[in-house]
C-alpha positions in Angstrom: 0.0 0.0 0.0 2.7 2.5 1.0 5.1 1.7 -2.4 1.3 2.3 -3.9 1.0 6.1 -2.3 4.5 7.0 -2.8 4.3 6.1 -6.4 0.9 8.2 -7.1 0.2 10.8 -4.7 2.1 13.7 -4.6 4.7 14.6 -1.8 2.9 17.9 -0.6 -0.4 16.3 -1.5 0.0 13.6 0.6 1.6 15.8 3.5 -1.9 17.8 3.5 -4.2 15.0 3.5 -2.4 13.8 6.3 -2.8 17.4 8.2 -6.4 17.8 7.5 -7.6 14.2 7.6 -5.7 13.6 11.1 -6.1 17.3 12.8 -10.1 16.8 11.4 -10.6 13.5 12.8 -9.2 14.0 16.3 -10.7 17.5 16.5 -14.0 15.7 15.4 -13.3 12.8 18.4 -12.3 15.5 21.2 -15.7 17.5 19.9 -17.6 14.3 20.9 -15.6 13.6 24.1 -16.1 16.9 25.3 -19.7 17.5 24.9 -20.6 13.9 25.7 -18.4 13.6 29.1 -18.8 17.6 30.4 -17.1 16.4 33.3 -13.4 15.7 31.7 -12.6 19.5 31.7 -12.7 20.1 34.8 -9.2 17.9 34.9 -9.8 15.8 37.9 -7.8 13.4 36.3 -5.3 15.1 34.8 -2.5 13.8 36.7 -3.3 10.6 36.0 -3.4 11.6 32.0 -0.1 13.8 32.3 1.7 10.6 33.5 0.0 8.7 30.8 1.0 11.1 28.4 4.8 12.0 29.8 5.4 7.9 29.3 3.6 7.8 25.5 4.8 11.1 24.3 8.8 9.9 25.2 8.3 6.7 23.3 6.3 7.6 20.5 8.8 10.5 20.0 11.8 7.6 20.2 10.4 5.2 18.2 9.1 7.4 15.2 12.5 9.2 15.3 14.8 6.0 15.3 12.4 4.6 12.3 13.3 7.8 10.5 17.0 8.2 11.0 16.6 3.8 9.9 14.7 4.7 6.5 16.8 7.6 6.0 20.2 5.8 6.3 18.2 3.3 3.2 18.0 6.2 1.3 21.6 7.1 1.9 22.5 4.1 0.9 20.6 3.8 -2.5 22.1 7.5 -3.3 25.4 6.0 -3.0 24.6 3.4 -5.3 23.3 5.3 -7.5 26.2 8.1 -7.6 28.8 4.9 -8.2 26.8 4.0 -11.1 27.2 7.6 -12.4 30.6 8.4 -11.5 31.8 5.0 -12.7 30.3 5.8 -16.6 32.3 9.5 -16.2 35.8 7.9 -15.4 34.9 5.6 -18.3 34.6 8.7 -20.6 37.4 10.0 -19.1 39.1 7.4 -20.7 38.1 7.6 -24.1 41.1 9.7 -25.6 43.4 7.1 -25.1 41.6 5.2 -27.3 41.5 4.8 -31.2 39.2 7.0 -32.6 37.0 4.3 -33.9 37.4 2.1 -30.8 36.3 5.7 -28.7 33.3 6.6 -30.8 32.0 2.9 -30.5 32.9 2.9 -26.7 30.7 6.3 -26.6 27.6 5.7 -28.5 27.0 2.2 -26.4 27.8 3.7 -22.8 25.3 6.9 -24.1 23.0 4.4 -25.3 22.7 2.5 -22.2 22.5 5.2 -19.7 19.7 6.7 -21.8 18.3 3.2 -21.5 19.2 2.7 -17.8 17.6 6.5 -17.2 14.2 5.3 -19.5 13.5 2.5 -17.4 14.5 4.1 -14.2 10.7 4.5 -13.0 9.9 0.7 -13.7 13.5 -0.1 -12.0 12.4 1.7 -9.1 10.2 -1.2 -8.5 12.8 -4.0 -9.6 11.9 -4.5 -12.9 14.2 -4.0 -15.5 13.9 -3.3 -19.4 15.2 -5.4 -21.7 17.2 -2.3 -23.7 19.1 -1.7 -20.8 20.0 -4.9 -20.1 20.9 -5.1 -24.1 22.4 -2.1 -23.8 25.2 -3.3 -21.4 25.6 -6.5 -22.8 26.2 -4.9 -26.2 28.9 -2.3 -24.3 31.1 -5.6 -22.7 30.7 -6.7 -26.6 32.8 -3.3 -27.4 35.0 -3.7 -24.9 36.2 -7.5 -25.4 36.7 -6.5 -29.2 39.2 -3.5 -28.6 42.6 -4.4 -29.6 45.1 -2.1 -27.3 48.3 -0.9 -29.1 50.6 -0.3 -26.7 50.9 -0.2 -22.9 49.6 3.1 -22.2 46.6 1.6 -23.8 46.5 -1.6 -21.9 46.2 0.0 -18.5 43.7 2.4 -19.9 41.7 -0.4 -21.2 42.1 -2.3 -17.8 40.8 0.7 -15.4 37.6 0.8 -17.7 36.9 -2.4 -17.8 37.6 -2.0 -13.7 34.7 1.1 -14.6 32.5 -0.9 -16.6 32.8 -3.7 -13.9 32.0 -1.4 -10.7 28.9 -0.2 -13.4 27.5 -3.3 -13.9 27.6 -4.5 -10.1 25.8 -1.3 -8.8 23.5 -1.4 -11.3 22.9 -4.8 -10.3 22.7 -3.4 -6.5 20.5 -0.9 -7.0 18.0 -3.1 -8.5 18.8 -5.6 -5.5 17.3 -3.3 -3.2 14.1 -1.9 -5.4 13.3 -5.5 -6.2 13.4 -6.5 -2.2 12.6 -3.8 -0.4 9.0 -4.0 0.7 9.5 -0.7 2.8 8.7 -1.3 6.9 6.7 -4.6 7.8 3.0 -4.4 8.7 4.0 -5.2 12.3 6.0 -2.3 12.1 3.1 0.0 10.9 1.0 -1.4 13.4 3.4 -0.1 15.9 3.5 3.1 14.5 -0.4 3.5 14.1 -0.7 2.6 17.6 1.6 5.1 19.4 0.3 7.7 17.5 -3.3 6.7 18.1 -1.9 7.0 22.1 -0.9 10.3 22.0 -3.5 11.7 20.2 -6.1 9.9 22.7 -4.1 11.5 25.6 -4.0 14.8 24.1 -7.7 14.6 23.7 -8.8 13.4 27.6 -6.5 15.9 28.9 -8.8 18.1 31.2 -8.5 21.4 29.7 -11.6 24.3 30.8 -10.8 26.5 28.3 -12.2 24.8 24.9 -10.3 26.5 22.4 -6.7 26.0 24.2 -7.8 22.7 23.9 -8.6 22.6 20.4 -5.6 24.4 19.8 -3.2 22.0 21.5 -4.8 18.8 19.5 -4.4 20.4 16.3 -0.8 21.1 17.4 -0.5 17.3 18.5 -2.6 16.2 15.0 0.0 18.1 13.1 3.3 16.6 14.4 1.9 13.3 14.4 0.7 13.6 10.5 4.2 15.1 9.7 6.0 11.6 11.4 3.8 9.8 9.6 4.3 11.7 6.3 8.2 11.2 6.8 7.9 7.1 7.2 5.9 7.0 4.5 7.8 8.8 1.9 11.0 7.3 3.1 9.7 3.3 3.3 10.8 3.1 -0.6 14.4 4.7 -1.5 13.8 4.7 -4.9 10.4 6.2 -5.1 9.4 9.5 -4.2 10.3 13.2 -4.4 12.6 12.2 -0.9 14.0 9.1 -3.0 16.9 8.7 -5.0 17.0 9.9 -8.5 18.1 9.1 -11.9 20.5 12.3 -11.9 23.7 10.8 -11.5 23.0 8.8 -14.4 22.1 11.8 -16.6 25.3 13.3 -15.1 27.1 10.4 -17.2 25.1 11.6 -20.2 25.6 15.2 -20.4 29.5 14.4 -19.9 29.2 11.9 -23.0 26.8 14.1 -25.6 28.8 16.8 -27.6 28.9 19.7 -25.4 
């Protein structure tokens, strides 16, 4: 469901449905609770809900932030892949001039035609499925490089540190759709855990005795808001790939500006 919303709704869309959905809904509930128990604002239990609340608000605060900094660190990671792809298709062009001109120029037009191919399929890669011209793409760019025929030594090492390029390439290309393919973003037991400390806080916020109704209302909006944000940051960050917050195809298109005719 959550690689689902990532993929379709947009990032600031999704942040205010959160906001208004949430801050409605619990200002709806504490509407009810308020006019159906008159009693609870007088804050005869209060101290019982403050402790209630000074024990939920800690952990929810705890857990939500240690899932972020986790889902975070996965999009770290998939950034780094990505940029090794990239960076690994630049030395390679870097390398070019050493080259024959014929051996460059077909060295050129198949690493530009497969990272216009690898950047084409990037939105179904983001999922873990590939297209078959990338993956024809790179085969047909080992094909170039197996058929060079190095001159002298100069060339030789040359032709061995790209082939060290096209190597480091192919694995992180081959990581990066790893991790689309099996990452599943954070288990339902996992969402249940989130669901449930927020629905905590938000329950304590709302049977807090408070006599003045509009401080009230004004601290559960307060509390609706924070808790929709949390929310809005796990889910945007459950899939590194996806998302305005995920990694994107620019280090790949990097590698293609540096190989198109400037």
């Amino acid at each position: 469901m959550s690689r689902w919303i990532v993929s379709n709704v947009p990032s600031l869309l999704l942040l205010a449905a959160l906001i208004v959905g949430i801050a409605a809904g619990t200002i709806g509930v504490l509407a009810y609770v308020r006019r159906r128990f008159p009693g609870l604002a007088e804050g005869g239990h209060n101290d019982i809900a403050k402790v209630g609340f000074s024990v939920v608000g800690p952990v929810y605060g705890f857990m939500t932030g240690f899932i972020v900094v986790v889902l975070w660190g996965q999009v770290n990671a998939a950034d780094q892949v990505a940029r090794t792809e990239g960076a690994s298709a630049v030395q390679m062009v870097r390398d070019l001039n050493v080259f024959e001109k014929a051996d460059s120029d077909r060295i050129r037009q198949g690493l530009l035609e497969y990272e216009r191919s690898a950047v084409a399929e990037w939105s179904q890669a983001a999922s873990g499925r590939t297209a078959p011209e990338a993956e024809n793409a790179l085969a047909r760019l080992y094909t170039v490089y197996d058929s060079i025929q190095p001159r002298d030594d100069g060339q030789r090492a040359f032709l061995a540190s790209s082939l060290a390029s096209l190597k480091q390439l192919g694995l992180s290309r081959t990581e990066r759709l790893v991790m689309a393919r099996t990452n599943d973003g954070p288990p339902w037991s996992l969402w249940g855990v989130v669901f449930l400390t927020s629905g905590l806080v938000l329950g304590f916020a709302v049977v807090i005795g408070e006599t003045q109704a509009r401080m009230h209302y004004a601290m559960v909006a307060a509390v609706s808001v924070l808790v929709a944000v949390n929310l809005f940051l796990v889910t945007e960050l459950a899939h590194p790939f996806l998302g305005e917050m995920g990694t994107s195809s620019e280090p790949l298109r990097e590698a293609i500006n540096s190989l198109e005719p400037q």
